[in-house]
Backbone as CSV, one residue per row, in Angstrom:
resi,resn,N_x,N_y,N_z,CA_x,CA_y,CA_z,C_x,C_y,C_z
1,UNK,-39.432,-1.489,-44.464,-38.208,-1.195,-43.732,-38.455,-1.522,-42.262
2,UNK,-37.454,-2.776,-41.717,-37.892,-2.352,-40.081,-36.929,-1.498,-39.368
3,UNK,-36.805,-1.809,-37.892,-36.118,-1.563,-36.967,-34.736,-1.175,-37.251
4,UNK,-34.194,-2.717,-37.570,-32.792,-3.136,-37.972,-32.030,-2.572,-38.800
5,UNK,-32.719,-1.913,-40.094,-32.679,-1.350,-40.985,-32.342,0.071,-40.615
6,UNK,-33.481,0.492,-40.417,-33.105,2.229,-39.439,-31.545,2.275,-38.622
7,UNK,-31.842,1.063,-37.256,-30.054,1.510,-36.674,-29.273,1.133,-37.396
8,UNK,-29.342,0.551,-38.725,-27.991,0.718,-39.639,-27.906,1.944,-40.141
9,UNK,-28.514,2.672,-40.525,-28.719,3.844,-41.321,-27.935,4.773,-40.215
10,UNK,-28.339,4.665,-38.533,-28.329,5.692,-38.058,-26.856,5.300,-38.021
11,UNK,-26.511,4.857,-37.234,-25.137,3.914,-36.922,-24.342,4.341,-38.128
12,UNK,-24.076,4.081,-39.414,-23.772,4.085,-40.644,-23.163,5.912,-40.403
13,UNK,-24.414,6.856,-40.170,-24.556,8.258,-40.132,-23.574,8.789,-38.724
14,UNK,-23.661,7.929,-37.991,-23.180,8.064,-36.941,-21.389,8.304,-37.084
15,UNK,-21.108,7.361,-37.928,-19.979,6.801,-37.854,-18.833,7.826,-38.979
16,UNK,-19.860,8.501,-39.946,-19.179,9.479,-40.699,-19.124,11.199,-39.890
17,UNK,-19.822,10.921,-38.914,-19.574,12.075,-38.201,-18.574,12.375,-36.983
18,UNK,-17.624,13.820,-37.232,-16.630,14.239,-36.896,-16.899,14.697,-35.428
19,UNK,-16.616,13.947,-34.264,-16.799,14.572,-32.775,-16.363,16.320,-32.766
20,UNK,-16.785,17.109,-32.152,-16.168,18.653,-31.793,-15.194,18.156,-31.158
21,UNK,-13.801,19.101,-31.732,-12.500,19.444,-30.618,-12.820,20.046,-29.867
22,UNK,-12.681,19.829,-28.665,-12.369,20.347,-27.633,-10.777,20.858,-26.786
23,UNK,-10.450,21.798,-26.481,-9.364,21.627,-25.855,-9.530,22.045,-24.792
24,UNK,-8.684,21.941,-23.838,-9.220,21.912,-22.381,-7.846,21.938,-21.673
25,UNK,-6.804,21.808,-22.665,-5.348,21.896,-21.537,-4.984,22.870,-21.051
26,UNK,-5.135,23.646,-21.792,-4.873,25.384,-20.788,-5.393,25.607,-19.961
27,UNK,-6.887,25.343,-19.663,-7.699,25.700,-18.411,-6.617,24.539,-17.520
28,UNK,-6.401,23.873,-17.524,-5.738,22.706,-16.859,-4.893,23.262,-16.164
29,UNK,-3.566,23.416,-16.817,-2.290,23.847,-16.852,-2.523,25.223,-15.662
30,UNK,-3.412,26.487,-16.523,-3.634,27.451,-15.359,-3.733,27.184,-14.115
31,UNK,-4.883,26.105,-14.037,-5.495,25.989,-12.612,-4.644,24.893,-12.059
32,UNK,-4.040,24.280,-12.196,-2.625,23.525,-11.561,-1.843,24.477,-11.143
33,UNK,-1.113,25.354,-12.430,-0.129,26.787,-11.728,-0.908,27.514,-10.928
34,UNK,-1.599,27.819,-10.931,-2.599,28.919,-9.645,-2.576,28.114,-8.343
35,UNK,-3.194,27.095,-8.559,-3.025,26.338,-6.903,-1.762,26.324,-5.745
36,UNK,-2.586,26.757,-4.850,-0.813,26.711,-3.933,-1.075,25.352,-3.302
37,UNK,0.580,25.202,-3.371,1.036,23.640,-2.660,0.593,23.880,-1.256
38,UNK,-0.351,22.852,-1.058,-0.680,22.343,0.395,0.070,21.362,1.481
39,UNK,0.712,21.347,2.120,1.761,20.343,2.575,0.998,20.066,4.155
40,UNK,0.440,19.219,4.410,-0.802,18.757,5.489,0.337,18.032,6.112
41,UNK,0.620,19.204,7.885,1.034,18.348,8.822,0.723,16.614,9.446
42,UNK,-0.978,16.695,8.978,-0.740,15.540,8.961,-0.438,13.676,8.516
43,UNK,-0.189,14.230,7.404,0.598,13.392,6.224,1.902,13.315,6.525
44,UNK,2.924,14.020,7.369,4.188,13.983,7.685,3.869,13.266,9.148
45,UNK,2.648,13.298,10.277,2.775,12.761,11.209,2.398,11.268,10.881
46,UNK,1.495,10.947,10.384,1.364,9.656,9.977,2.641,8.685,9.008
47,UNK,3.392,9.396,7.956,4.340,8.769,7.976,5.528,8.544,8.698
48,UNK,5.891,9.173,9.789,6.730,9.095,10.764,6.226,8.073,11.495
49,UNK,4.556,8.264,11.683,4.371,7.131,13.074,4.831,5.537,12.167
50,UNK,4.034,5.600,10.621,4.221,4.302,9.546,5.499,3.982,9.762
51,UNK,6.624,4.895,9.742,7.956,4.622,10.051,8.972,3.615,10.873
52,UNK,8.152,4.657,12.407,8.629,4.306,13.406,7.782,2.609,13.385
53,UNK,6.607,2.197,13.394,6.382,1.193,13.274,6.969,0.264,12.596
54,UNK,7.382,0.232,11.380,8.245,-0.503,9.852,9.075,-0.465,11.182
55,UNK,10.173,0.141,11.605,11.334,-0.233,12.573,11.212,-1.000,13.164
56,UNK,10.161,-0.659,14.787,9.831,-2.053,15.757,9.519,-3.353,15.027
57,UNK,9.153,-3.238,13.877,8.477,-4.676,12.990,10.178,-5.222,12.914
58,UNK,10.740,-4.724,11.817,12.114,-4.855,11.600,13.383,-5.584,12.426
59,UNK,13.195,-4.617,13.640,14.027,-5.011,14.729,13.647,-6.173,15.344
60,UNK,12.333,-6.538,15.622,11.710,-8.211,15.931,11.795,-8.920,15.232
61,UNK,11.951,-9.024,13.703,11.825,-9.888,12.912,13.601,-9.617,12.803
62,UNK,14.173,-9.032,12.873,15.850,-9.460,13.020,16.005,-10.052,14.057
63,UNK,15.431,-10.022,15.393,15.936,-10.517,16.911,15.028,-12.044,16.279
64,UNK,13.902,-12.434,16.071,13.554,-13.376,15.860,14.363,-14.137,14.303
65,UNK,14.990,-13.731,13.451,15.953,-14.383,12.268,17.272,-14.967,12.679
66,UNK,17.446,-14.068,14.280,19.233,-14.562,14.543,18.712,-15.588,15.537
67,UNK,17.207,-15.607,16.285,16.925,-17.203,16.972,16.757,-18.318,16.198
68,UNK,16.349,-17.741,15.397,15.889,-19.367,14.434,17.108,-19.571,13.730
69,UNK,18.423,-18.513,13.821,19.447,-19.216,13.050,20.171,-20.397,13.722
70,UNK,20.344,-19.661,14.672,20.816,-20.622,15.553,20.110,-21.290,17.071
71,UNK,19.172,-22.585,16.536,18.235,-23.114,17.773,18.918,-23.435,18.842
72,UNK,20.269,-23.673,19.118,20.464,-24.056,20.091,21.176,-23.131,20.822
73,UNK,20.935,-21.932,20.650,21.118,-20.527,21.313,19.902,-20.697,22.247
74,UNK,18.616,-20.786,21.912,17.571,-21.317,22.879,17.497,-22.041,24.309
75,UNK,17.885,-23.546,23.650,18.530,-24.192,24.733,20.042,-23.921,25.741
76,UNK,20.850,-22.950,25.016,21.498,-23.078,26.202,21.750,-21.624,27.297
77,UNK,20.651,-21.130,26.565,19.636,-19.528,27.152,18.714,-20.780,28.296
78,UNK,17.506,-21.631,28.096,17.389,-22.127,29.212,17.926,-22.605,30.481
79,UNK,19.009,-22.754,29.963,20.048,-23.846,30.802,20.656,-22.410,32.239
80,UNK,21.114,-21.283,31.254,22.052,-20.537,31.841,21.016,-20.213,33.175
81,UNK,19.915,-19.878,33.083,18.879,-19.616,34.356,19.361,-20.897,34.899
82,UNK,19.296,-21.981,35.203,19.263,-22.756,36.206,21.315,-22.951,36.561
83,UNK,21.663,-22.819,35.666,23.019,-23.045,36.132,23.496,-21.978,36.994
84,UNK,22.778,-20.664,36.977,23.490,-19.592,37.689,23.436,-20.284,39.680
């Protein structure tokens, strides 16, 4: 008999055997309901600042969408400085 032989056997033995149940959702469930909600001031300051940033982004990339709509808003924005 070698090696090969044996981890079939074990493997084989292995494979008719039933894992233990475990259950474990109640401890779960408890210790979720027991916990008190933590609400971290600073998770509300950082998304306000994320906010306020997304805006300034927003508002430049609209002021820069209505230049490139129309290019020759450009040129006659140069012009108006010298014509005054």
């Amino acid at each position: 008999m070698n090696e090969l032989d044996v981890l079939r056997r074990l493997a084989s033995a292995a494979r008719r055997e039933n894992p233990p149940l475990i259950d474990v959702s109640g401890r779960v469930l408890r210790a979720i309901a027991v916990r008190p909600e933590r609400v971290s001031r600073v998770f509300f300051a950082f998304a306000g600042a994320c906010s306020a940033a997304a805006m300034v982004v927003f508002f430049l990339a609209l002021r820069a969408w209505a230049a490139w709509q129309d290019p020759v808003n450009d040129l006659v924005g140069s012009f108006s400085m010298v014509m005054q």
